[in-house]
N, C-alpha and C positions, 0 to 999 in steps of 0.2 A: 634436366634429363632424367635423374632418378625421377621425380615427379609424375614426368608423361610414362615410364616406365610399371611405375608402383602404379598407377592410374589402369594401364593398361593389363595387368598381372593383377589384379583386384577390383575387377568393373561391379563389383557389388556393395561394397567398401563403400564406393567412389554415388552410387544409388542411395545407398541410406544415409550420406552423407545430402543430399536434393532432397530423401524425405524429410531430414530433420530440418535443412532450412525451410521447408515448406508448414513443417508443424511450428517451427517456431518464430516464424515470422506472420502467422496468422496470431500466434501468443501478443506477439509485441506491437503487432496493429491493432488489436482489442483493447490491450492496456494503457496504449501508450496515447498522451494529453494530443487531444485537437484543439487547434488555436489557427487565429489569422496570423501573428507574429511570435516568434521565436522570445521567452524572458529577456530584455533588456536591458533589466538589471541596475537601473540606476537608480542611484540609493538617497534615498526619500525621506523626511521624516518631519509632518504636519504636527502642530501644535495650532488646537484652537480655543480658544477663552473667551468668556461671555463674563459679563459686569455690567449686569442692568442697568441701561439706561445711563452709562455715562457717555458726554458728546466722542467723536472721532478723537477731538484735540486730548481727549481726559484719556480716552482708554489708551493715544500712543502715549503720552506721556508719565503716566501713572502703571500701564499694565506694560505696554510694548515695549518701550526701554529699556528695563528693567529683563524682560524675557532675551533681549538681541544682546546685551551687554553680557550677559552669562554664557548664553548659549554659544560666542564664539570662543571659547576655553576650549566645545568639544573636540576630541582629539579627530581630525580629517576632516574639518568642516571645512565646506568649500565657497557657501555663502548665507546669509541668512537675509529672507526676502519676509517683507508683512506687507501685511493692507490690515488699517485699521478703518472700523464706522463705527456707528453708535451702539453700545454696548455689544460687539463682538472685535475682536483681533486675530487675523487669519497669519498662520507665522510658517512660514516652509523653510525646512532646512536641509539646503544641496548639499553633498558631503561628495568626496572624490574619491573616482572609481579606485577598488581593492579594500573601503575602509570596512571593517570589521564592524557589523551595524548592529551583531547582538552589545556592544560593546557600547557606540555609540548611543542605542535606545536606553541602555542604563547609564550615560553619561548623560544623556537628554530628563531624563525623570529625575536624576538627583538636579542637577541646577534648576528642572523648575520649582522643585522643593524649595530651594535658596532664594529663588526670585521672589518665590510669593512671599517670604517673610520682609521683602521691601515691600511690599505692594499693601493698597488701602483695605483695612479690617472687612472682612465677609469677601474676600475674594476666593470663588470656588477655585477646586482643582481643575485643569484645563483636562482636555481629550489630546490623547496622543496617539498617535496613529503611524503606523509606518505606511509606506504607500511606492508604487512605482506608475512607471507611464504603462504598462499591462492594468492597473487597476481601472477598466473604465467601468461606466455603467455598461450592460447588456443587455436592457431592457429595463420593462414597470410593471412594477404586481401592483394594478391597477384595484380600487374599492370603490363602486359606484353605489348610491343608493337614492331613491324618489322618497324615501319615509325621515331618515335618518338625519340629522343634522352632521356636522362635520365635526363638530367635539366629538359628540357618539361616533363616529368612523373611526376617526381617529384614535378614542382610547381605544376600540374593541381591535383596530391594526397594530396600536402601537402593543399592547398587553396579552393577545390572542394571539396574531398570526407571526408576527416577529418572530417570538421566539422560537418556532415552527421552521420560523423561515432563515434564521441565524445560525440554527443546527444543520444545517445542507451545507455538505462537503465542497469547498472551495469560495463560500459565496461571505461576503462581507455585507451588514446588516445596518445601512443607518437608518436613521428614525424616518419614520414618514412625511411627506411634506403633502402641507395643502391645509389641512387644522390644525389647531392648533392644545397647549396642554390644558385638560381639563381644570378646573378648580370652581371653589363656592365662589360666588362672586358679590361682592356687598357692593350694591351701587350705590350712593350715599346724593341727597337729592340737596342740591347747592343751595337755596331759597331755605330750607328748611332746620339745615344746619346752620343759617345764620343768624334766622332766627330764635335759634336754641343757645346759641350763643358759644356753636360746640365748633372746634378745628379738625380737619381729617385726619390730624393726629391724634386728638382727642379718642375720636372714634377706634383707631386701629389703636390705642395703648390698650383703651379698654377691653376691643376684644380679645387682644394675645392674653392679657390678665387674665380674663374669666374664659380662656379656651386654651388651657399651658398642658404640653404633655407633662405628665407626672407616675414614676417609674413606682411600679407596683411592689410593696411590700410583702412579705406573709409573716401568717401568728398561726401559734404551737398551740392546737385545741384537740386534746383526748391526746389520740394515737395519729395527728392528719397534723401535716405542713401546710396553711390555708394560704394560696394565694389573694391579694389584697388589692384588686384593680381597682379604680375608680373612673366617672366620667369626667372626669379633668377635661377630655376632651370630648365635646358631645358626641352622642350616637347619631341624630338627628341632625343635619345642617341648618337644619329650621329652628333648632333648637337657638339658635344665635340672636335672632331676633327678640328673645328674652332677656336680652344684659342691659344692665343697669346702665347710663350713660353720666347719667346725676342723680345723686342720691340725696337725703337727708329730709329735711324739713322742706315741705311742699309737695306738690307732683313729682316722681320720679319719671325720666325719661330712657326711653329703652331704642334700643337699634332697630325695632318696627317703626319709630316715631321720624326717624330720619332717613332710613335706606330701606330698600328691596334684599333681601336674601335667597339668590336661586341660584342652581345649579349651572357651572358657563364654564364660558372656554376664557385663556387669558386674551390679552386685548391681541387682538390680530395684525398680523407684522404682512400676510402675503396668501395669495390665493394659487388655488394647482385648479388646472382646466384641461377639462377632457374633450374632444370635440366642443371646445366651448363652455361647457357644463362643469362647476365647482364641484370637483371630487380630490378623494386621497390616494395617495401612489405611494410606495418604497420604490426607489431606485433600487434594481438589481446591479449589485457590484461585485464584480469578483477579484481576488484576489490574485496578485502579479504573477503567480504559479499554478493557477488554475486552468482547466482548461476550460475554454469559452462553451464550448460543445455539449461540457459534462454536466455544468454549471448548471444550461439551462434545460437543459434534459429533466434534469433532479429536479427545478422546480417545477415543470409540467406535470411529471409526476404527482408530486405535493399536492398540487392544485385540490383535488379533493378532499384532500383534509384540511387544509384552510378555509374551505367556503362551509364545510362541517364546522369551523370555531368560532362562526361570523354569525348571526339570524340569518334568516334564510332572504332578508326584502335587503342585504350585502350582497352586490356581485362581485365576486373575486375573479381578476382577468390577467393574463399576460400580454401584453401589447409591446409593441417598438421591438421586438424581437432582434437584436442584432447576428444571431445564429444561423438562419440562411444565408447572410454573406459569408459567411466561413465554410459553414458546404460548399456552396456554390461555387466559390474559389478554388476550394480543393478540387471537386468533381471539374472543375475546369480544366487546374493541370493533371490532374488524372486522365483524364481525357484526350489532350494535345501529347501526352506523354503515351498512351496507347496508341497515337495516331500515329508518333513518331515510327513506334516500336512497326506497326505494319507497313509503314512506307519504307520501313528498311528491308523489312523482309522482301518485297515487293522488288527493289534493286537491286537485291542480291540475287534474286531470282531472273530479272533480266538479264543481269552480266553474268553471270555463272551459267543459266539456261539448266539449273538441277534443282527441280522440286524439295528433294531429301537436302540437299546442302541447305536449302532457305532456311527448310524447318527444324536445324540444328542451330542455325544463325537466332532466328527469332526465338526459339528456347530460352537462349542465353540473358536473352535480355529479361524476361521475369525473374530471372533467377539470381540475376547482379540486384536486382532491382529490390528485387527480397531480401537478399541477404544482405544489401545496405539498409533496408528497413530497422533489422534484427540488431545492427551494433549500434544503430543511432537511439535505439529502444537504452542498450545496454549504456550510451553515453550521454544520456540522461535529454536525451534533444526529443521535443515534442512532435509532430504531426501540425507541419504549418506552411505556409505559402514558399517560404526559406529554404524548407528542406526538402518540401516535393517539387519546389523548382531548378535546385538541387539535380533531382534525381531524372526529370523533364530535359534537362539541358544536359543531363549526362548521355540521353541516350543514342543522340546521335555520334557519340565518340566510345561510348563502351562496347556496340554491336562490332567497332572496328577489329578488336583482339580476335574475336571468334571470327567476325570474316576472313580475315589474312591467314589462321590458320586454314581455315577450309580452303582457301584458292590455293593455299601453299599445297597443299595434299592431294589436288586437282593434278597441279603443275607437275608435282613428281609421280603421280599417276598415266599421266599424258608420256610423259617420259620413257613409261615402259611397266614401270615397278610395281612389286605386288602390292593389294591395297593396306598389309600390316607395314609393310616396310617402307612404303612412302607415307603413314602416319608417323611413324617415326622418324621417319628424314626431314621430312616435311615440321614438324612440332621443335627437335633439334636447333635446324637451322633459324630459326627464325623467335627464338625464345630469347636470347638477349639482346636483338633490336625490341621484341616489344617489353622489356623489359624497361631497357634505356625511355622509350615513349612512354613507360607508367611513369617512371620517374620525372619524365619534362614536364608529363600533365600534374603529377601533385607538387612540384615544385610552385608551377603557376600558383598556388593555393597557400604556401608555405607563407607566406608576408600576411595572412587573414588574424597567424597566430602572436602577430605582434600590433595588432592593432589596438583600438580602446573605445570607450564608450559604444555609441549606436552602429557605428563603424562595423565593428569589431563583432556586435550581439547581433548584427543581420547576416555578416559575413561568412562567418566561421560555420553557423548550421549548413549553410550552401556548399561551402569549403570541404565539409566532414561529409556530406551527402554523393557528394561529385569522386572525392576521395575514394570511400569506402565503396562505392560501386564501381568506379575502376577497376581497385586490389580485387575485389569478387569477379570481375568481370576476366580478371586476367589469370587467374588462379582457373577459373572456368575454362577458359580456352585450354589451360595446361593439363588439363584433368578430363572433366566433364563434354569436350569438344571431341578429345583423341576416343573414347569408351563409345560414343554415341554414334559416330563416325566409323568404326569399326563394323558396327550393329546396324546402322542403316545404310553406310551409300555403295555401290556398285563395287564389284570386281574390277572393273574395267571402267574407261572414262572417255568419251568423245567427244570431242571438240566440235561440239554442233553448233555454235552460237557464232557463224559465220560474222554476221555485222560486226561483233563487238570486236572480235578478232582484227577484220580491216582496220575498224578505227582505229585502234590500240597501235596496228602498224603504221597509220597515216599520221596520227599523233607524233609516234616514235621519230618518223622520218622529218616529219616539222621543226620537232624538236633539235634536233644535230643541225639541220639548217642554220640555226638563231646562234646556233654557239660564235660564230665568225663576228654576230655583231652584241654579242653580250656586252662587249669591255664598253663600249658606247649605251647602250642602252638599259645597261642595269644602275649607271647611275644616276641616268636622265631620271628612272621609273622610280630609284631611290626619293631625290629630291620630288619629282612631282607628289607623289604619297605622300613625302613629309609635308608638303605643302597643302594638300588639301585636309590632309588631317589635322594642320593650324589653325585653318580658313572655317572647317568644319567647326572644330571646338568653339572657335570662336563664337560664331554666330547660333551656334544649339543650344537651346533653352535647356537651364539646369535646375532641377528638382530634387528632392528628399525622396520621394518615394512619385510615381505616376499617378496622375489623376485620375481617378474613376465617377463616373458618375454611377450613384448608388442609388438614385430615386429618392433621398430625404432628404432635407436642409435642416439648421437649427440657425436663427434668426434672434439678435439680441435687440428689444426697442427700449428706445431712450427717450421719452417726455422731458418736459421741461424739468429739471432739475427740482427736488422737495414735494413733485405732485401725486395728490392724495393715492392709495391701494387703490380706492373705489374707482378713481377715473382711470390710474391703470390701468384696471382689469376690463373698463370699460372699451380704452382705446385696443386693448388686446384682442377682444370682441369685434371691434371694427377692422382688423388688420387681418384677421381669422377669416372677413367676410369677404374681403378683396383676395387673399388668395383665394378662397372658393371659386371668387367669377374670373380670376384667372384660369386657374388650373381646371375648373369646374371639378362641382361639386362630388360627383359620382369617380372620380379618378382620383380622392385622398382618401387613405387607408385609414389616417389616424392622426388628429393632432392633442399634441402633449403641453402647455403653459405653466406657465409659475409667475404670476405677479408680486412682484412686493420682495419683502426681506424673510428672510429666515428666522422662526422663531427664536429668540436668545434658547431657549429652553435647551435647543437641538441643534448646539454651532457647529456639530461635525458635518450636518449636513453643509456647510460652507464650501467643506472642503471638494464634492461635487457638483455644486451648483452654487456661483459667486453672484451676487447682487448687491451693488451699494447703496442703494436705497429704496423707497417705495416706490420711486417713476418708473424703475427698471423692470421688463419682463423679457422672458426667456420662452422661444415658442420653438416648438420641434414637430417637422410636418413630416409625414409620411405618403408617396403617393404609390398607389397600388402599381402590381406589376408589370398590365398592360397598358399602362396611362400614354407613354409615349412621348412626355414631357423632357425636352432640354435643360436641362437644371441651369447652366446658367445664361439661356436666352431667359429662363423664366425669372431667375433674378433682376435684371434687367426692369423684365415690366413690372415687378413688385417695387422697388426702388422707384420707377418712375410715377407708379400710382399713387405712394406713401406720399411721395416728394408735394401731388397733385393734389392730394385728397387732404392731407396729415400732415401741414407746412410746418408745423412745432418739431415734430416728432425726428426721432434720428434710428436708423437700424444699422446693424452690422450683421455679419452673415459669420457664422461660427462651425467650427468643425461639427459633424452630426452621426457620418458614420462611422465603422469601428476601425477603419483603416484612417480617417483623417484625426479622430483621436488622439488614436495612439501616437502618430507622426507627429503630430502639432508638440505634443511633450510640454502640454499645461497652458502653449499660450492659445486666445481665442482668436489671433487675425494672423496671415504671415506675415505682415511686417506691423513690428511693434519697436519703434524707437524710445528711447528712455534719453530724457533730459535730465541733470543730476547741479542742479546750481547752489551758489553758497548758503541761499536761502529760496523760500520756495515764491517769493514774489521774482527773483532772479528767473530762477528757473521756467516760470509762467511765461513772462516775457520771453526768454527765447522758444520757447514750447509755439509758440503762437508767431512765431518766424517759422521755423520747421512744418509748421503745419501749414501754412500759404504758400512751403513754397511745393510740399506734397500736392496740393489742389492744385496743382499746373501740373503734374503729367497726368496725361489724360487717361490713361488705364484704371489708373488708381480710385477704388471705388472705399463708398464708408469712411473718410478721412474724418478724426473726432478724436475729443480729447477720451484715455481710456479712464477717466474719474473724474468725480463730480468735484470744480472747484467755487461753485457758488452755491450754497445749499442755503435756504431760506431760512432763517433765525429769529427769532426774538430773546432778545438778550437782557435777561433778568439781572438790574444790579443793586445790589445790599446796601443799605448806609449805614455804615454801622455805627455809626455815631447818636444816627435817630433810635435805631434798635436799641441802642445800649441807654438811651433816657426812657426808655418803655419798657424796659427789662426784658428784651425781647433778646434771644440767642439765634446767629445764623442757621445755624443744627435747626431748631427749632420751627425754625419759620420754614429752611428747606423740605422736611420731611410734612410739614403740610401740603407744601406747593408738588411734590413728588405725588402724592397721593391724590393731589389733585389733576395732575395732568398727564400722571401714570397710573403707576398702582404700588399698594402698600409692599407687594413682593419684593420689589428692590431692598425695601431697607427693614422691613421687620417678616421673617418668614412665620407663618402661622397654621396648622397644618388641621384636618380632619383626617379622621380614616372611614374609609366604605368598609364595614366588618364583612359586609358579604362576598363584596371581590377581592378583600384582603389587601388592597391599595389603598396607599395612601395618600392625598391631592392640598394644596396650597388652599389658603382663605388672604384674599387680597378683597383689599376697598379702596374704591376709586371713582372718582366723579364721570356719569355717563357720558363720552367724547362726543354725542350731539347737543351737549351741553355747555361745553368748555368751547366756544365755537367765535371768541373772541378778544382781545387784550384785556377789555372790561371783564369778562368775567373770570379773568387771570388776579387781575386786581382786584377782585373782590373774595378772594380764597381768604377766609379766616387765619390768625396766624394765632393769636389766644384770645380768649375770650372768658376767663377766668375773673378777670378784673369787673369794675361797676358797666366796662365799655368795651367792646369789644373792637379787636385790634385785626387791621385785613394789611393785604402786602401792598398795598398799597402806602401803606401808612410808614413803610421800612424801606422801601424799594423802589425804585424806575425802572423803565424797557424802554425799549428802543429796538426797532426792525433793523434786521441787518440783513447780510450774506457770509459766511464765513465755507471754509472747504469741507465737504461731505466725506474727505476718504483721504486718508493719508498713506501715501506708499511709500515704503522703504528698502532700501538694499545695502546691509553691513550700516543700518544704523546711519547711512542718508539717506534724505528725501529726494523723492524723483515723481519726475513726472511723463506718464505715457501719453504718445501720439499712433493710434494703430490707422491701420489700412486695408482693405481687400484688394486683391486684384481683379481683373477683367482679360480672360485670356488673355494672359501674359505668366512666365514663368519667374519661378519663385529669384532665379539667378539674376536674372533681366531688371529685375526691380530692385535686389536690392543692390546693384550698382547704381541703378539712377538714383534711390535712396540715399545714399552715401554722397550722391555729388548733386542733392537737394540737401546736403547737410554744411557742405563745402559752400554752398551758394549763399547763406549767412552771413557770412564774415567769419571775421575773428571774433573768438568766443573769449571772452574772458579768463582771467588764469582762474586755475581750481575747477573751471565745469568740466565736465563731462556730457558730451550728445554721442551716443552708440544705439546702434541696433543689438537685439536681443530674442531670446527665443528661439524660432526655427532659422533666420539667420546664421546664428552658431552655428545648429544642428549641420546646417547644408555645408560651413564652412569646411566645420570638422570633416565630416564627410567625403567631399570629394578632395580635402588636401589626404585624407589619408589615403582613399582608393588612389588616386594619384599615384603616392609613394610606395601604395601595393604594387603597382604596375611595374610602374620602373625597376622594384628589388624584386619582380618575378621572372622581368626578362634578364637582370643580370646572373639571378640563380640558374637559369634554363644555361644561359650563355658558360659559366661556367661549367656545369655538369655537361654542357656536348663537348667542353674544350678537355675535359678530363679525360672522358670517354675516349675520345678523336685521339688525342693527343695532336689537336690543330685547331689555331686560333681561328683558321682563314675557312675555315669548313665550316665551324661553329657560327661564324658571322653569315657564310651563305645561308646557314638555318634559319639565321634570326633575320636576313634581308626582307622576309615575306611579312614579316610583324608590321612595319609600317603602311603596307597598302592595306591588312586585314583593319588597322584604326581607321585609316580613312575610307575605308569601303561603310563599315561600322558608322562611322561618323555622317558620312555622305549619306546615307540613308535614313539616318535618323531625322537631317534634316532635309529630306526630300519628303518623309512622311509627315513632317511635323510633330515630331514627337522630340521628348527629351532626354536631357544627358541626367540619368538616377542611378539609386541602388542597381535594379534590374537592369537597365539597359548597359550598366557597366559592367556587371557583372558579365550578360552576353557576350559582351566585347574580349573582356578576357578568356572566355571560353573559348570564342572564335580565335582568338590568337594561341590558344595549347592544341586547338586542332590544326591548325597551321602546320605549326613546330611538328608536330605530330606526322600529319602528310608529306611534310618535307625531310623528314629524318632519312637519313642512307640507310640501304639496306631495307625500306620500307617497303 
């Protein structure tokens, strides 16, 4: 009462209070973060390690174990997950929600301290990274060039524009992918060194010898401190081909006489393809608090100064843009949320039949709407699908405050009474029923604050949006409704909206009717509603979030396991061409590739882009806006072309846009089963039951092991018995064979510097790989040749072809092994019940294993067990608060009788549309049940 009072005795007051939420809710829409998803917040933290060139089996056992066995010390760690391949180990570490992660990233950097002092001599320091499921990529600062070679791209990306591009506010900067790291590169010609009698160790001792950095002294001459450099390390890379190789009596032999010396890239692990075409990219990533929008703004911007630090025959592009799906979304519900707001006015204006009353109604709603803007600014919540859905779904129940006022003001206007004193009577009477209805509606909301994980980080911005435009909405009525209503509507008031009036009284009289048969048919109506809203849940597809079709796909293909880059990027080329005559040509905007592995050089790029070996490529299509293409009838006929054309070949279908991303929460298919046995032949064995019995539901598309358990080998073994009568050391012999079918980087680093770009780059030597091109000429790698005779590895060693495993995955330090899946219209719920009883369909499993689903599995569980539990403790909060109120059990339960037809109304439509039970549609659901409460409140 004081309120509409002071409101009414200071209508100016009550004005600059509307100007200031209009100045400052334009503030906090400028400032404040645009994103598709709300911070989620789950706490992350990547470690990646590189160790040239040792197998899968070496790096888990010598780097991996050593990192997992430490790393669960930290305090809140909730699990520690790797994949190990050859010379890299990708190590994640979950940590459970509330843990203190500045705390944890210094408990994570000291035990890798401690780990690596177990681990084999030269082991670099790993990349640490914190990370959330918000960090996705948002795009590629694409480098195209016709002149340019791709070491050249590469270093002028990685040394030029990087750093350019790593100073921009929220954006996370890893290395480029697609070239690889520049270095001199000594090719050493196999024929020539044998005949020299010289080993590729020979070669690589000599030149670290005669090319050693050497730290510059000074001497005291006159009045001058002279510094003392030398060419220790040549200025010339050419310069190398001058070292001595053997000296003394005779011809001396130099490193012209057996290798090439020129300028290379190191040996190449993987190709990036741009419409086809071998170019370099940086993934645009942003960081888990940044906003998508600002992110990519900033580098558009940029853009001119990075094609300014490139030559001009560099094209510097931004491509795969994921930024217009976050407008687009927004201006969506911005949109349906305007529509709302006019279609209510539009109602109020037929039932009321007053112009001026509408345009007090529909005021209200920008101004709830605003001034929820303004505390969600002030409550640290971004500009995202969350919280303008939020304030969309608020608006058909916040217009209600300021209507009921205005009809109440009508009513006691009709009555007789002047129009001051039926704003007052009118405001009065009717200010703690809507009071009591703010509070039923934030109650609904109250259980969001006790929830956890994804749950909890979707929920609660919706929660706090719906909330705070309520409170605005109803402080408005109490104030901003009675001043404006004063100033605009009539003296007088007539009842000229004959229609509505009859029905109101036919209704009325309807109504008294049904009382006689209430006691009968409000329990029949009870039970039927509980019953379809059984029948409903049952049968309604449940999801994480709703499908959208975004117009892109990302497609992972799988060759046969150990096969070369080259035919990779070949088969990638071919797969590139079938989607064209799919899709046709002129309706794809852009495709993105990666064949092959990941530089060791640059293992953090792992961390956004996984591949276990060189058979694997990773393709990302974009098809323009008016293409008109079904995304997954179009899978379908890619699948079945690959299947027709590509009978090796194996693809899976992986999140692509920025909404299935973020949702996916790391994994690439939604259903990803993990086999966990005593040992990993155990575990194989059932791995390969599970997955026969997945290829019997027929939805289930992409069924495949998710890692390579046969990778192609030859398995070099040492005798050391022969070695040891030839004087010959394992060390010894390995670091020739290393150099021979690697390169010297692994195990001797040898450095030049470019004085003019002030970089400094690796000197490896290693036998040309169209060279090394078969077991013989493995055997025939020099081991010393010191002696009257020269000694080859043959002479110390056998081979043998094998198979051994490409990728070993681990979780807490077991081995496991993954089975994924796609689906084919069918919902994510639907499958993973049949999932589970394709798990049951096995047998009995052995004691100690473990077969679970993981992943989005989880995610969904978590999920709807917790909206669940929201529900339930929202109608018991409501039910209380009306039994307070009332002071009546039996009134509070008539309030809450309408809750069960509003779920199964809810429900029943969900599946009459085909659509699913998710975040949103749950949310809906509860909304429609506080409007319920709301409309059936007494006194309403």
């Amino acid at each position: 009462m004081n309120l509409i009072q002071g409101a009414l005795r200071k209508p100016i007051t009550v004005i600059v209070a509307i100007i200031a939420i209009l100045i400052f809710s334009s503030v906090a829409i400028r400032n404040s973060k645009i994103d598709i998803f709300p911070t989620l917040g789950l706490p992350t933290i990547y470690v990646a390690q590189t160790y040239g060139g040792l197998s899968p089996q070496q790096m888990e056992g010598f780097i991996t174990s050593y990192y997992e066995y430490h790393f669960l010390y930290i305090t809140g760690i909730k699990f520690v997950e790797s994949k190990s391949v050859q010379g890299v180990t990708l190590i994640k570490l979950q940590f459970h929600e509330g843990t203190d992660m500045a705390t944890a990233m210094a408990e994570t950097v000291s035990y890798v301290n401690r780990s690596r002092s177990f681990m084999p001599p030269g082991t670099l320091p790993p990349f640490v990274m914190r990370y959330d499921a918000g960090s996705v990529p948002v795009g590629q600062l694409v480098f195209s060039s016709e002149t340019k070679t791709l070491s050249e791209i590469q270093d002028l990306a990685l040394f030029k524009v990087r750093p350019m591009f790593a100073s921009l506010p929220g954006v996370s900067a890893p290395p480029p992918l697609g070239g690889n790291q520049r270095t001199v590169l000594i090719k050493a010609d196999p024929e020539r060194m044998r005949s020299y009698g010289l080993t590729p160790d020979d070669l690589v001792t000599a030149i670290a010898k005669n090319n050693t950095i050497s730290p510059a002294g000074n001497i005291r001459v006159g009045d001058f401190s002279l510094i003392t450099p030398s060419n220790s390390v040549v200025d010339n890379f050419k310069e190398l081909e001058s070292i001595a190789l053997k000296s003394g009596t005779g011809a001396s032999i130099y490193v012209r006489d057996v290798a090439s010396v020129d300028n290379g890239a190191d040996i190449t692990s993987g190709y990036a393809l741009i419409n086809g075409k071998r170019s370099v990219y940086i993934p645009v990533t942003k960081r888990a608090d940044a906003s998508t929008w600002d992110v990519v703004q900033n580098i558009k911007k940029a853009l001119p100064e990075m094609q300014a630090a490139v030559p001009d025959d560099i094209k510097v592009s931004y491509e795969l843009d994921q930024s217009g799906y976050v407008i687009n979304s927004l201006r969506s519900l911005l949109f349906e949320g305007g529509l709302g707001a006019i279609l209510t006015g539009l109602m109020v204006l037929l039932f009321l039949g007053d112009r001026r009353s509408a345009i007090i109604v529909v005021l209200t709603i920008p101004l709830a709407l605003l001034s929820a803007v303004v505390f969600l600014y002030l409550f640290d919540q971004s500009i995202n699908i969350m919280t303008l859905g939020g304030l969309a779904l608020a608006v058909g129940i916040l217009v209600d405050e300021a209507t009921v006022t205005v009809e109440n003001i009508h009513h006691h206007q009709e009555n007789g009474k002047s129009k001051a004193r039926a704003i007052i009577d009118a405001c009065k009477e009717i200010a703690l029923p809507k009071f009591l209805i703010l509070l039923s509606i934030l109650a609904v909301f109250v259980p969001s604050l006790f929830m956890s994980g994804v749950p909890k980080a979707m929920f609660l911005p919706l929660s706090l949006a719906v909330g705070l435009a309520m409170i605005a909405s109803f402080l408005l009525s109490q104030t901003f409704v009675p001043v404006v209503s004063n100033w605009l509507l009539k003296e007088g008031v007539s009842t000229s909206n004959k229609r509505f009036e009859r029905f109101k009284e036919w209704y009325t009289n309807f109504s008294y009717k049904q009382f006689d048969r209430s006691r009968s048919l409000a329990p029949l109506f009870l039970v039927l509603a509980l019953v379809v809203a059984l029948v409903g849940y049952r049968f309604i597809g449940t999801e994480i979030f709703p499908k959208v079709d975004a117009g892109q796909f990302q497609v992972r293909l799988r060759l046969p396991t150990g096969t070369r880059i080259e035919r990779t990027e070949t088969a990638t080329k071919d797969v590139l061409k079938i989607i064209d005559e799919i899709a046709g040509k002129d309706n794809i905007e852009i495709t993105s590739s990666f064949a092959g592995l990941q530089p060791q050089t640059y293992a953090i790029n792992s961390i956004f882009m996984w591949t276990s070996g060189p058979h694997e490529a990773l393709m990302k299509v974009k098809f323009k806006s008016n293409s008109g293409i079904r995304l997954e009838k179009f899978k379908e006929q890619l699948r079945d072309s690959i299947k027709k054309e590509m009978p090796s070949a194996l693809i899976s279908f992986e999140p692509a846009d920025l909404v299935d991303q973020v949702m996916s929460l790391g994994t690439n298919t939604p259903l990803e089963i993990a086999v966990q046995g005593k040992n990993l032949a155990q575990g194989r064995e059932y791995a390969e039951k599970v997955k026969k019995q997945l290829e019997k539901i027929s939805y289930l598309r992409d069924v495949q092991y998710g890692l390579p358990l046969d990778y192609p080998s030859l398995q070099i073994n040492y005798d050391r018995v022969r070695a040891g009568q030839m004087g010959i050391s394992v060390e010894q012999a390995a670091k020739s064979v290393l150099a021979g079918t690697s390169s010297s980087r692994l195990t001797q680093p040898i450095y030049w510097l470019d004085k003019a770009a002030g970089n400094a780059y690796q000197v490896q030597v290693e036998y040309p790989q169209f060279r090394m091109n078969s077991p013989d000429q493995i055997e025939q790698i020099p081991i010393d040749g010191k002696g009257d005779q020269n000694i080859y590895l043959r002479d110390v060693a056998d081979w043998k072809k094998m198979n051994t495993v490409g990728e070993y995955d681990r979780l807490n330090q077991q081995r496991y092994i993954t089975v994924t899946a796609n689906l084919n219209n069918k919902d994510l719920g639907s499958a993973i019940k049949d999932a589970n009883k394709a798990i049951k369909n096995i047998g009995e499993i052995p004691h100690g294993m473990k077969i679970y689903l993981r992943g989005q599995a989880e995610i969904l569980d978590q999920t709807m067990s917790e909206l669940g539990i929201g529900l339930i403790l929202a109608i018991v909060i409501i039910f209380l608060l009306l039994a307070t109120n009332f002071q009546s059990f039996n009134l509070s339960w008539s309030i809450l009788s309408t809750v069960p037809a509003v779920i199964a109304g809810s429900f029943l439509l969900l599946l009459l549309t085909g659509k699913t039970l998710n975040i949103q549609s749950f949310m809906g659901t509860i909304m429609a049940m506080s409007f319920s409460i709301q409309c059936h409140t007494p006194d309403h």
